[in-house]
LOBA-461449 format. One line per 2 residues: number of its first residue (from 1); their letters; for each residue x, y, z of C-alpha. Coordinates in pm, 1 decimal, padded with zeros to 6 digits. Layout:
BEGIN
NUM> A> X Y Z; ... $
REM end
This chain:
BEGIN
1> XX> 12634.2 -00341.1 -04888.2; 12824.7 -00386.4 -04563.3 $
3> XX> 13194.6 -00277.4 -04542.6; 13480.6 -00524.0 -04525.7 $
5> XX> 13629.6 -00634.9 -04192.7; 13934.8 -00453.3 -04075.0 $
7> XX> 13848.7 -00110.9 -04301.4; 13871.8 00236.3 -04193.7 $
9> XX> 13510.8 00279.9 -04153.0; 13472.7 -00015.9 -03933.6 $
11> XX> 13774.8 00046.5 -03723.0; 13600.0 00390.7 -03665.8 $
13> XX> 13239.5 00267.3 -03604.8; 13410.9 00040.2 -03336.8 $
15> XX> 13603.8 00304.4 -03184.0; 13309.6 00501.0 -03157.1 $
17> XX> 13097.5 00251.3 -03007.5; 13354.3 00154.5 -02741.4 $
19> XX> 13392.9 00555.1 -02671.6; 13023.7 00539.0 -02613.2 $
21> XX> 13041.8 00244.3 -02385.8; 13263.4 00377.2 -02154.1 $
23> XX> 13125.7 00723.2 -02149.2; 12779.6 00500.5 -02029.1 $
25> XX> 12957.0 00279.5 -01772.4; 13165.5 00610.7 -01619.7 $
27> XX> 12785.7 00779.1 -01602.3; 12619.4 00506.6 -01434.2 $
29> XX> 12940.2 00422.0 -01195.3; 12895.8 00814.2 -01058.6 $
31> XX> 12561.8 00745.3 -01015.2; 12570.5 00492.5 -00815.4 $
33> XX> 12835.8 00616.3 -00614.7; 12607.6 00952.3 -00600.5 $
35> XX> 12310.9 00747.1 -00446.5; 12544.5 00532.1 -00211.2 $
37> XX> 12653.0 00880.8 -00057.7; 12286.9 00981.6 -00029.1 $
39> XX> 12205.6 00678.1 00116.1; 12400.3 00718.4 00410.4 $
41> XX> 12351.9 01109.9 00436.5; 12010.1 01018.3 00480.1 $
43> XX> 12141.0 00818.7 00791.9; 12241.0 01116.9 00977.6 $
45> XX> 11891.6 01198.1 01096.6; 11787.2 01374.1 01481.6 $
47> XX> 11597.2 00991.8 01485.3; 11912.1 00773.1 01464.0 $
49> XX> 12070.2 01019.7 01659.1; 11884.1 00962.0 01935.7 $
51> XX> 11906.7 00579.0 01918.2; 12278.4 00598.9 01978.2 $
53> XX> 12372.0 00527.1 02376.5; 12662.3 00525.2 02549.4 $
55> XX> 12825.2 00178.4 02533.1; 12649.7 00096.5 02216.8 $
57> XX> 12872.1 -00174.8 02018.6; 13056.0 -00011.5 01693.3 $
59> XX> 12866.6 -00279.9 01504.1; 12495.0 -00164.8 01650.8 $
61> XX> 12607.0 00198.7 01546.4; 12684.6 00090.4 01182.7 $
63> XX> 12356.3 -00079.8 01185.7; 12205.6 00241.3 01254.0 $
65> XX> 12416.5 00478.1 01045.3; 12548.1 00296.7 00829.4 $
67> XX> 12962.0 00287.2 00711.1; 13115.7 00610.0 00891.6 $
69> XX> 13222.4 00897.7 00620.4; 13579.2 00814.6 00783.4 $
71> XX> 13726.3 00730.4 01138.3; 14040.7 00763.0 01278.1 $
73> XX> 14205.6 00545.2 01526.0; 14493.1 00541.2 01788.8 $
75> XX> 14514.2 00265.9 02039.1; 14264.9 00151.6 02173.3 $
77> XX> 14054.0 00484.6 02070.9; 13858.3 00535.7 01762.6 $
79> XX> 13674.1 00852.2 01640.8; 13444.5 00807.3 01347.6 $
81> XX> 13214.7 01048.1 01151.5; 12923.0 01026.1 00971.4 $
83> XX> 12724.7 01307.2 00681.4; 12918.4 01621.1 00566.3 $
85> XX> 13062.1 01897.5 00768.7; 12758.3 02111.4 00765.4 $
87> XX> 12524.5 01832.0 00858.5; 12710.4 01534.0 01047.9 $
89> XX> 12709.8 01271.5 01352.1; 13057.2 01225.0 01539.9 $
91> XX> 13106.3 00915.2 01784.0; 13436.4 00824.3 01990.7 $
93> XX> 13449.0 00453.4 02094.0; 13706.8 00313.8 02341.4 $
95> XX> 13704.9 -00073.2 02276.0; 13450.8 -00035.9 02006.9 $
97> XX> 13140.7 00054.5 02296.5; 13033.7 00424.1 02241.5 $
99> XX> 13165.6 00676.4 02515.5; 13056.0 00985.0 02368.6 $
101> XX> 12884.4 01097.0 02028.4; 12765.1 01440.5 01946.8 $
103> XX> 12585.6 01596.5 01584.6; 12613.5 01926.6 01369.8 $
105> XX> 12328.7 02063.5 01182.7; 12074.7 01756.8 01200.0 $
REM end
């Protein structure tokens, strides 16, 4: 015996199942935002350091690194970091070419 469209119970099995669903998606959107972070952490290496050179292209160092944790920009000037504070890679471009990077804790 099923229970009639539009009753009390059903309303509240819906509810609950909708509550459930987007309990699920919220869990699996954090995780992949959790493994997109770890991703590029796992960038910020002493290897890839060392592949950076003055005069790289911005677009060879994203190859490398991967999108920078955040950058800031005046003129024709750009600073851009990469990794956490304890463990990072910092790189200042003039006209997008490298002209000088250093790292913390890597």
């Amino acid at each position: 015996m099923g229970y009639p469209p539009g009753s009390p119970i059903t309303d509240n099995i819906a509810r609950s199942a909708n509550t459930k669903m987007k309990k699920l998606t919220s869990t699996l959107l954090l995780a992949l935002i959790l493994s997109v972070a770890c991703i590029s952490c796992s960038r910020v290496n002493n290897e890839n350091y060392r592949k950076i050179e003055v005069g790289m292209e911005y677009s060879n160092v994203i190859d490398i690194l991967g999108k920078p944790t955040e950058c800031d920009a005046v003129l024709n000037a750009k600073g851009c970091s990469w990794g956490t504070q304890s463990k990072s890679i910092s790189i200042q471009f003039v006209a997008d070419k490298v002209v000088f990077f250093t790292s913390t804790g890597i």
